[in-house]
C-alpha positions as CSV (number, residue, x, y, z in Angstrom):
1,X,6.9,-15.8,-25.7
2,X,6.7,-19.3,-23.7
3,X,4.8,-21.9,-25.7
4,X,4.8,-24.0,-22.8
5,X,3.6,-22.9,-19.6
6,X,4.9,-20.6,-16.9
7,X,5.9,-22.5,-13.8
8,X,7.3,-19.8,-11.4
9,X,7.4,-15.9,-10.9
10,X,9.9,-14.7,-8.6
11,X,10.1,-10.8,-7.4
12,X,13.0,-9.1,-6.3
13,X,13.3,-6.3,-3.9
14,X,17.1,-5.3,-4.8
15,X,18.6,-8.7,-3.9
16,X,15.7,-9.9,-1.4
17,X,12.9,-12.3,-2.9
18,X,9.9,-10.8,-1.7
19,X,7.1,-13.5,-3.8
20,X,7.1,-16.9,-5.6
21,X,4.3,-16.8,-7.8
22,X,2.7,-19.8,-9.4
23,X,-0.9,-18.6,-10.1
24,X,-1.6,-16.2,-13.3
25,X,-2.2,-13.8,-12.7
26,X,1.2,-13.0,-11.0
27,X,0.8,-9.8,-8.7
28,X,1.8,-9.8,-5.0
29,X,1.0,-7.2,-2.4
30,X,4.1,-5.0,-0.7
31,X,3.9,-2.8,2.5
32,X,6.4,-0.4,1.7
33,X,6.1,1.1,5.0
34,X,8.4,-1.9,5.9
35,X,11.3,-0.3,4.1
36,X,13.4,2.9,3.7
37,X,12.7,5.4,1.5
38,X,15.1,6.3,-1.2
39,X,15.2,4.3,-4.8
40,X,14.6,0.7,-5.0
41,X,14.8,-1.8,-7.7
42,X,12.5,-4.4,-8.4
43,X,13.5,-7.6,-10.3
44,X,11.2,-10.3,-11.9
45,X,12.4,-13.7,-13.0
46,X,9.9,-15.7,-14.6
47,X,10.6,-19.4,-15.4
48,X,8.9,-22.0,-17.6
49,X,8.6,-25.4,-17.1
50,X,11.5,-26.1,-19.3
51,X,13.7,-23.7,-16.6
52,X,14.2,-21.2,-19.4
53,X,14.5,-17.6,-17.4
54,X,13.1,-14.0,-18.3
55,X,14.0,-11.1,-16.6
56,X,12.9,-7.9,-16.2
57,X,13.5,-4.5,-13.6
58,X,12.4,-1.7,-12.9
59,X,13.5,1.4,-10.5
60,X,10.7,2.8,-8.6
61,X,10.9,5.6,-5.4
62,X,9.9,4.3,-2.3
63,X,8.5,7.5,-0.5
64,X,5.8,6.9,2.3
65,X,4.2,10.0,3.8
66,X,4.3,10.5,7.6
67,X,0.8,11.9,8.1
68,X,1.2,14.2,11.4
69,X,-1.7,16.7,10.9
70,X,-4.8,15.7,12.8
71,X,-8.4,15.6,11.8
72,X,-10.5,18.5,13.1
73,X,-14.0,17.8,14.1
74,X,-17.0,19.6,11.9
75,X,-19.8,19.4,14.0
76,X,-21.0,17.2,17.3
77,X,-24.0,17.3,19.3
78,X,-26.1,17.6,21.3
79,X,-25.1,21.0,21.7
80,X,-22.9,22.2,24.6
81,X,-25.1,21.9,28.4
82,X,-28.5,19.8,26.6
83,X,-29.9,17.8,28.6
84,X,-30.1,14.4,27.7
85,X,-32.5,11.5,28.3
86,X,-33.6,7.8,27.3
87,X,-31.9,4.1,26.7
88,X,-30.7,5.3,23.1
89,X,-29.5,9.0,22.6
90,X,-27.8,10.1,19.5
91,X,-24.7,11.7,19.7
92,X,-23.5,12.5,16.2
93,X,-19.6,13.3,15.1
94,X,-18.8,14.4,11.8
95,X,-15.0,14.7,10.9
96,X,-12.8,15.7,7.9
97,X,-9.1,14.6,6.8
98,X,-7.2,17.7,6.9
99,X,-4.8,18.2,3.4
100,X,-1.6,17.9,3.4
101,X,1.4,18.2,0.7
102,X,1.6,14.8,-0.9
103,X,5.1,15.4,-2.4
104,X,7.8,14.3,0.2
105,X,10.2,16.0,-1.8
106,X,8.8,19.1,-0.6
């Protein structure tokens, strides 16, 4: 453990540095949807403010789900031929996600 002070985290996508981190605590946001499924590695290097390095890694699966089923519609209204009047008529739409399998290895 440091008994200095921390003066940098840097994380690793493989090879690419994603985040410099200066602020505790040290957590950066990713869109994985920017990159390839398949296994990746992740690499943190943190530094004091003496230089002295730590390192750490970790293999994670990046795996983002295409969603292709659509939402079906549950109810709407008025119903079908009403006849509607006035500045400010209501025309409620209720909807539901459909499931799908969350497992792209499926």
């Amino acid at each position: 453990m440091d008994n200095v002070a921390i003066r940098k985290v840097e994380l690793f996508l493989n090879s690419t540095l994603i985040s410099t981190m200066t602020v505790s605590p040290y957590s950066t946001n990713l869109d994985t949807t920017l990159y390839p499924d398949g296994v990746v590695t992740f690499k943190a290097i943190a530094k004091d403010t003496s230089g002295n390095p730590a390192h750490a890694s970790l293999n994670v699966t990046m795996g983002n789900i295409v969603d292709t089923i659509a939402p079906i519609i549950t109810s709407f209204s008025p119903a079908n031929g009403s006849i509607v009047s006035g500045r400010a008529v209501a025309v409620p739409a209720a909807a539901a996600a459909t499931s799908f399998n969350s497992d792209p290895s499926s």
